[in-house]
C-alpha positions as CSV (number, residue, x, y, z in Angstrom):
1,X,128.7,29.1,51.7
2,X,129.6,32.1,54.2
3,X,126.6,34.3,53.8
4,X,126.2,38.1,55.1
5,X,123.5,39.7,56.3
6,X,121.2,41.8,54.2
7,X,122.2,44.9,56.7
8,X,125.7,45.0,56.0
9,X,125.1,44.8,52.3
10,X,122.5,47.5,52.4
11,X,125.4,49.6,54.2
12,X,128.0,48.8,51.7
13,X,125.6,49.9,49.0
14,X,125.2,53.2,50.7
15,X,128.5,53.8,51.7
16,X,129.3,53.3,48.2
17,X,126.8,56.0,46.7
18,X,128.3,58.1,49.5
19,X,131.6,57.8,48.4
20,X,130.5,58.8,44.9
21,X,129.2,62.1,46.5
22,X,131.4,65.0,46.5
23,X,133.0,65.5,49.5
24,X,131.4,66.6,52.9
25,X,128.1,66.8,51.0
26,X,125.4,65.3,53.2
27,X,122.9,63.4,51.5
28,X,119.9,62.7,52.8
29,X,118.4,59.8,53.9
30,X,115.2,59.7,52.0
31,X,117.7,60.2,48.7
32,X,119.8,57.2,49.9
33,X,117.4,55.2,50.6
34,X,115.1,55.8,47.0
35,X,119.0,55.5,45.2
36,X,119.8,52.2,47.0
37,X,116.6,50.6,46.8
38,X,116.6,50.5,50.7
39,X,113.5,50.8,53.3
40,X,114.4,53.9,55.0
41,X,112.8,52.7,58.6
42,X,115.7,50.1,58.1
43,X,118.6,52.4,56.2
44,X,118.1,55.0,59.5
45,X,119.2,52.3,62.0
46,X,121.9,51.1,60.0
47,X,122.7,54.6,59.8
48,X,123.1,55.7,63.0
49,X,125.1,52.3,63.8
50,X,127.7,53.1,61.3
51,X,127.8,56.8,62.7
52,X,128.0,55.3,66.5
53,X,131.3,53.1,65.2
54,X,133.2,56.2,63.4
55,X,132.3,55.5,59.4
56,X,129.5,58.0,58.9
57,X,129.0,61.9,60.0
58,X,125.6,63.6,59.9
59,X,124.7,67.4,59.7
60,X,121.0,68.3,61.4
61,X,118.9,70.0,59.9
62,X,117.3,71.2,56.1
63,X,120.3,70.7,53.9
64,X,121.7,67.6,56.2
65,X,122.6,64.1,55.8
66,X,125.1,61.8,56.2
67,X,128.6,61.4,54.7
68,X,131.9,59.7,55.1
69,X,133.7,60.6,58.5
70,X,136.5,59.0,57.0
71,X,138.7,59.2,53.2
72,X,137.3,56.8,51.1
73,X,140.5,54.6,50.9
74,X,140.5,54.3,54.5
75,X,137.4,52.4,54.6
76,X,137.6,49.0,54.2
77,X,134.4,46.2,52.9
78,X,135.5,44.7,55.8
79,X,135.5,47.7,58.3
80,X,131.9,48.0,57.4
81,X,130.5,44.5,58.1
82,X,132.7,44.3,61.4
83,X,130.8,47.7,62.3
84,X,127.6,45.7,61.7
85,X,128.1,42.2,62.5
86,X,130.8,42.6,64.8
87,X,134.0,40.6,64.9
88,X,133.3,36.8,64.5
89,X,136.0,33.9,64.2
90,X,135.1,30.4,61.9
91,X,137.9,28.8,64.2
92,X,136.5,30.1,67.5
93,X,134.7,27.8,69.3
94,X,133.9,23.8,68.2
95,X,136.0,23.1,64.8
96,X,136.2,19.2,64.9
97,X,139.7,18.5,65.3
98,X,142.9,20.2,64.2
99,X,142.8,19.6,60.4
100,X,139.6,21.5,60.5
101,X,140.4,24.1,63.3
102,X,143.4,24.8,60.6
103,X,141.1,24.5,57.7
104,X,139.0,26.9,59.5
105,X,141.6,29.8,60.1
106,X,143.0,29.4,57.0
107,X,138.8,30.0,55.2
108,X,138.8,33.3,58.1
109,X,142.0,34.9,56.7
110,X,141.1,34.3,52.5
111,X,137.9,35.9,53.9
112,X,139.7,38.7,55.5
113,X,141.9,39.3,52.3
114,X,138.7,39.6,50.0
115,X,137.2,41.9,52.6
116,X,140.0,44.2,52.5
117,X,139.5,46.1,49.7
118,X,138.8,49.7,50.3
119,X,135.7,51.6,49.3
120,X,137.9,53.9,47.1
121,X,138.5,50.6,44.8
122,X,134.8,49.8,44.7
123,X,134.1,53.3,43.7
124,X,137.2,53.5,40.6
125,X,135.3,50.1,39.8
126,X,131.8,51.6,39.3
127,X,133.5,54.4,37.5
128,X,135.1,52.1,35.5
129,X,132.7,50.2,34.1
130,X,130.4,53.3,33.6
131,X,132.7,54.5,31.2
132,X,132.5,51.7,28.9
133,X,130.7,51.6,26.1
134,X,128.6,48.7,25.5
135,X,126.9,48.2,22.0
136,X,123.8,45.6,21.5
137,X,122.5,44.5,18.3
């Protein structure tokens, strides 16, 4: 199984609460990181690297934070773990023939497709599914 790294799905957690902010309202990182269940030590240095790569804005000082630089449905699952984890390639480098150099690309680009989905869709899901009722007996 392709695996990911806790980081990027700490970041797509809290890009995701950001995106259920209102907009341009900083929140701070103490309140992401209780919200999200992340250590903040950790949640600060993914912070800034999402900042550094264009996904994140901060305001200084009492009633800053961070929020979206970017619309919600601009930013992509996999725009996030590329910021994080860079670009990597399961057909770069030793693949063990053609049939598996081919079965190799083809794996990369279903795992592109999946990763494509925009925050705003993640956000309309959560939304989604808060709004149904569920009943237990």
């Amino acid at each position: 199984m392709i695996g990911m790294s806790n980081k990027s799905k700490y970041a797509l957690a809290v890009v995701l609460e950001l995106a259920l902010q209102k907009k341009d309202v900083p929140i701070q990182i103490k309140t992401l990181a209780g919200t999200r269940d992340v250590p903040k030590k950790y949640l600060e240095q993914i912070l800034i690297e999402l900042k550094k790569q264009g996904l994140l804005k901060s305001v200084r000082g009492a009633q800053g934070g961070y929020s979206l630089a970017q619309s919600s449905d601009k930013i992509t699952v996999a725009d996030i773990i590329s910021a994080l984890e860079g670009k990597s390639s399961l057909a770069e480098g030793y693949c063990g023939g053609d049939v598996l150099k081919t079965f190799w690309a083809k794996a990369e680009q279903q795992c592109e497709d999946i990763f494509k989905v925009t925050i705003a869709e993640l956000v309309d899901q959560k939304r989604h599914a808060e709004s149904c009722l569920t009943f237990n007996i």
